[in-house]
Backbone as ProteinMPNN parsed JSONL, in Angstrom:
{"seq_chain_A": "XXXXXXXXXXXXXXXXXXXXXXXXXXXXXXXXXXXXXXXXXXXXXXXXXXXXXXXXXXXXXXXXXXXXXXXXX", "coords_chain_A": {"N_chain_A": [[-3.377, 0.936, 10.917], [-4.988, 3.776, 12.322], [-2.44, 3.722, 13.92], [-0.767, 5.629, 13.94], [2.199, 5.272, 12.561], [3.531, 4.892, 9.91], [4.029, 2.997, 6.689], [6.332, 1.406, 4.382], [5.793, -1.011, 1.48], [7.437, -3.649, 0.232], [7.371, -4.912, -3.311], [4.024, -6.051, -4.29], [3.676, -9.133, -4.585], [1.465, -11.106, -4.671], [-1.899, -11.228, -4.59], [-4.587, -12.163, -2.928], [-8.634, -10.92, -3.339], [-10.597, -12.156, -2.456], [-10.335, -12.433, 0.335], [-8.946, -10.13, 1.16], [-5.954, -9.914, 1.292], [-2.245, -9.508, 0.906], [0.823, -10.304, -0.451], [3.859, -9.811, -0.032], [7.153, -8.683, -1.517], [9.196, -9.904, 0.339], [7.848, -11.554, 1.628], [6.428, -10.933, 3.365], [2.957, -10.583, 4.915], [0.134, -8.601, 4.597], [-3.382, -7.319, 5.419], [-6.033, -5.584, 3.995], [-8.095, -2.801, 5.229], [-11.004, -1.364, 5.379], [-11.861, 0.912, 3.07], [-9.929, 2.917, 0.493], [-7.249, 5.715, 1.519], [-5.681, 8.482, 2.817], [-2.58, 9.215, 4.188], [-1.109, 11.177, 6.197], [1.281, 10.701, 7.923], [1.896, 8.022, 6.716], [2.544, 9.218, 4.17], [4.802, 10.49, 4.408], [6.382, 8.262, 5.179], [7.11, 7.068, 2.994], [8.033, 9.29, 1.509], [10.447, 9.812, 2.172], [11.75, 7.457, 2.151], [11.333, 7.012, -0.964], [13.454, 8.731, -1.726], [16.001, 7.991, 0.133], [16.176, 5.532, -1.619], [16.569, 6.366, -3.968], [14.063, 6.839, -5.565], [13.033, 6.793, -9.044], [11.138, 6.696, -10.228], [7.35, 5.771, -9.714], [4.057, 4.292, -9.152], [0.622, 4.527, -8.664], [-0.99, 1.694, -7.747], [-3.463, 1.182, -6.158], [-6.072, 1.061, -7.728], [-5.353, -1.507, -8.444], [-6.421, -3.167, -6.736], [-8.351, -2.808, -5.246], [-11.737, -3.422, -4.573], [-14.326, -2.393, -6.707], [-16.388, -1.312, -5.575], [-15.42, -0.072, -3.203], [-14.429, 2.122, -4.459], [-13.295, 5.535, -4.913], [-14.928, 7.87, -6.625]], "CA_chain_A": [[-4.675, 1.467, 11.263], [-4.435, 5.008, 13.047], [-1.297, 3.553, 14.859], [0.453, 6.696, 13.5], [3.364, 4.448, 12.329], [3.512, 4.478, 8.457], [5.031, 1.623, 6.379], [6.607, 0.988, 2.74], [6.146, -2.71, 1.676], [8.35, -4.471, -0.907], [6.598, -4.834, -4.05], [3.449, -7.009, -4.148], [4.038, -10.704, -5.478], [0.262, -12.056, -5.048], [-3.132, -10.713, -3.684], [-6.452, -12.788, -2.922], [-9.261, -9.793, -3.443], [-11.511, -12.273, -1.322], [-9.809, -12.043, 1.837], [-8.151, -9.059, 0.968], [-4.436, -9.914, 1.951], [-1.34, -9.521, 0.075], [1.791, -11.109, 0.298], [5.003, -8.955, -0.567], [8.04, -9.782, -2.493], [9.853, -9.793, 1.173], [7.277, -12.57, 2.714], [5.522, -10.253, 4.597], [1.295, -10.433, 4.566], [-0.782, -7.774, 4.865], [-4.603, -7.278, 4.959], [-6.444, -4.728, 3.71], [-8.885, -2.703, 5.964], [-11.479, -0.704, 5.153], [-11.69, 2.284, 1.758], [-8.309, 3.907, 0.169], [-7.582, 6.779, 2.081], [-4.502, 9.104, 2.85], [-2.067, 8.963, 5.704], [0.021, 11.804, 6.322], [2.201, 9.543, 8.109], [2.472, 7.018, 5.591], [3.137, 9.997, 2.907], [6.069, 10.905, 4.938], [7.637, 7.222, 5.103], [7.102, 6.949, 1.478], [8.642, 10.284, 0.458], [12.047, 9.497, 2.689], [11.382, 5.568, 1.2], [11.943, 7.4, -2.472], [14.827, 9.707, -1.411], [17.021, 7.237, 0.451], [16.604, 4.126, -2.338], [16.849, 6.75, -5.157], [13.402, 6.129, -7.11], [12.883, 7.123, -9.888], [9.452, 6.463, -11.318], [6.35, 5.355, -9.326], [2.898, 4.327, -9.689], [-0.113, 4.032, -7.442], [-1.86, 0.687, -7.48], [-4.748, 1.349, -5.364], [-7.563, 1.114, -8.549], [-5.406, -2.75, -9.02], [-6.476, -3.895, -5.531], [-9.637, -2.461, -5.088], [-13.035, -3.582, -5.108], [-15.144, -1.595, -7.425], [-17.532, -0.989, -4.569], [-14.62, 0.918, -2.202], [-13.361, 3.126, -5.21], [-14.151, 6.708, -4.572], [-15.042, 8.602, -8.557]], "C_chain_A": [[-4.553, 2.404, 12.45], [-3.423, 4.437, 14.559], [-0.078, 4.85, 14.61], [2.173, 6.205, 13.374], [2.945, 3.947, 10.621], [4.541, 3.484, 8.016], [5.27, 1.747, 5.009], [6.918, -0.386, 3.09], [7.195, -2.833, 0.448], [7.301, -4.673, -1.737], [5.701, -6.175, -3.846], [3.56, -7.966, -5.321], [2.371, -11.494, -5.504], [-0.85, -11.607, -4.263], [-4.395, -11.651, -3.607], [-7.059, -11.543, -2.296], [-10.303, -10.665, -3.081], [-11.432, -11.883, -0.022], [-8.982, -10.766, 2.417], [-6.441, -8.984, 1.713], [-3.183, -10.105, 0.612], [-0.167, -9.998, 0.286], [3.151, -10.319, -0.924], [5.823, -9.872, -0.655], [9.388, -10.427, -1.118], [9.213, -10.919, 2.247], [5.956, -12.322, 3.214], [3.472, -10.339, 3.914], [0.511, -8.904, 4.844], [-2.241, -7.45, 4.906], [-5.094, -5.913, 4.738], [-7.495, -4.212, 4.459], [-9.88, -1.46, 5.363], [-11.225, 0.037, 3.341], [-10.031, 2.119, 1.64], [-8.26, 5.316, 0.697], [-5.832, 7.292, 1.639], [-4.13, 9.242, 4.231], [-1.018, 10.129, 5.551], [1.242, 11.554, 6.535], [2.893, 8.774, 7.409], [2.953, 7.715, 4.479], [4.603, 10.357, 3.179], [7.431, 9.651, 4.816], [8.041, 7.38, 3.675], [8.173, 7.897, 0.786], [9.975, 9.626, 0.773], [12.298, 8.301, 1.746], [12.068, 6.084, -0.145], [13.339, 7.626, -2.328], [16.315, 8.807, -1.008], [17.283, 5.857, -1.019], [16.116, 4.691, -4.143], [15.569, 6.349, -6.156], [12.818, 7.229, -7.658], [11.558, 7.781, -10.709], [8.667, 5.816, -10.311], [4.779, 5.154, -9.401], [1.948, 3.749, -8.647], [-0.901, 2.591, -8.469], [-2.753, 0.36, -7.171], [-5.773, 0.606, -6.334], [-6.735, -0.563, -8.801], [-5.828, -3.574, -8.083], [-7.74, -3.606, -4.603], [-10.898, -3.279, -5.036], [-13.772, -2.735, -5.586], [-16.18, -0.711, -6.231], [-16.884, 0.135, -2.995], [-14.001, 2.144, -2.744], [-14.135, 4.745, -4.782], [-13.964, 7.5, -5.98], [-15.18, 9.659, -7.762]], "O_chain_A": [[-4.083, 1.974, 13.503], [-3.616, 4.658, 15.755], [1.088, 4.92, 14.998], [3.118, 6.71, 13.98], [2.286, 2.975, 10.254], [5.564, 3.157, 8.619], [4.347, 2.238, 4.359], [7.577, -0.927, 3.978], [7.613, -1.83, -0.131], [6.195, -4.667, -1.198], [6.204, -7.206, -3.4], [3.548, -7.75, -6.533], [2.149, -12.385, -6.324], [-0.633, -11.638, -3.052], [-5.144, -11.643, -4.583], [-6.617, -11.01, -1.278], [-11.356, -10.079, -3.333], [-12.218, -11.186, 0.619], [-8.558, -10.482, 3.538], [-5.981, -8.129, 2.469], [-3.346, -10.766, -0.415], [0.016, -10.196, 1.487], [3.243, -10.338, -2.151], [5.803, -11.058, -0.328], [10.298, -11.189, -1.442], [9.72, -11.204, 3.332], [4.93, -12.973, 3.414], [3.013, -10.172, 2.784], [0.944, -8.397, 5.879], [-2.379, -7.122, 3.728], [-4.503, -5.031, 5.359], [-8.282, -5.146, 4.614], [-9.255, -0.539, 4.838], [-10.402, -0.458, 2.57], [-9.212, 1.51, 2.328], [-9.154, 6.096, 0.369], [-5.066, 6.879, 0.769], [-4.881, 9.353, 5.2], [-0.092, 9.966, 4.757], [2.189, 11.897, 5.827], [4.121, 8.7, 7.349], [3.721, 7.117, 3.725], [5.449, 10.49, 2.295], [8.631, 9.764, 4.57], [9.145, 7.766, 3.29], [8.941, 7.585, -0.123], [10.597, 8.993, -0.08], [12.994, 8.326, 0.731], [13.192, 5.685, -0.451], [14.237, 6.88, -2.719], [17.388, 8.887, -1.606], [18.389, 5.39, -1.295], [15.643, 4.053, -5.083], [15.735, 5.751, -7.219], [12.299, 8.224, -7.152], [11.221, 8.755, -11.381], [9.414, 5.003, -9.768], [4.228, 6.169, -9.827], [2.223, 2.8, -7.913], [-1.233, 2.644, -9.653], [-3.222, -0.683, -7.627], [-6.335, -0.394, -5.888], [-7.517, -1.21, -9.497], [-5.723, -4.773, -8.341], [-7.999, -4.095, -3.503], [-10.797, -4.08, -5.965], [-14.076, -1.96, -4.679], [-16.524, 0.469, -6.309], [-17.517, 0.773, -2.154], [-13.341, 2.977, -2.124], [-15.301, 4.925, -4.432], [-12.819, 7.717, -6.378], [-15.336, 10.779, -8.246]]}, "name": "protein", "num_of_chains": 1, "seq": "XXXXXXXXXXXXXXXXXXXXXXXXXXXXXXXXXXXXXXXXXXXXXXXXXXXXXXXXXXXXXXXXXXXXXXXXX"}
């Protein structure tokens, strides 16, 4: 949250979409804050993130972790 410090998680293993927290395949928790937005920052870890661990294929998630009521049409 504008800490200008972007992050790539490990893939998510389990979400409760009450409390909005997720729990990656690495342990780690996370909560969700606010809308889906864009982070320049975070686009930047991400790209390197691809580049160094070679991927291939990717897919956003956002619309699986959503609430209907934060989506932006």
């Amino acid at each position: 949250m504008d800490s200008g410090s972007g992050r790539v998680s490990s893939a998510i293993e389990s979400f409760d979409a009450a409390a909005r927290t997720g729990t990656t395949r690495s342990g780690r928790t996370y909560v969700l804050s606010g809308g889906p937005g864009h982070d320049p920052d975070g686009m930047h870890v991400w790209s390197v993130w691809k580049l160094v661990n070679a991927v291939k294929e990717e897919k956003n998630v956002t619309p699986d972790y959503i609430e209907p009521a934060h989506r932006i049409i």
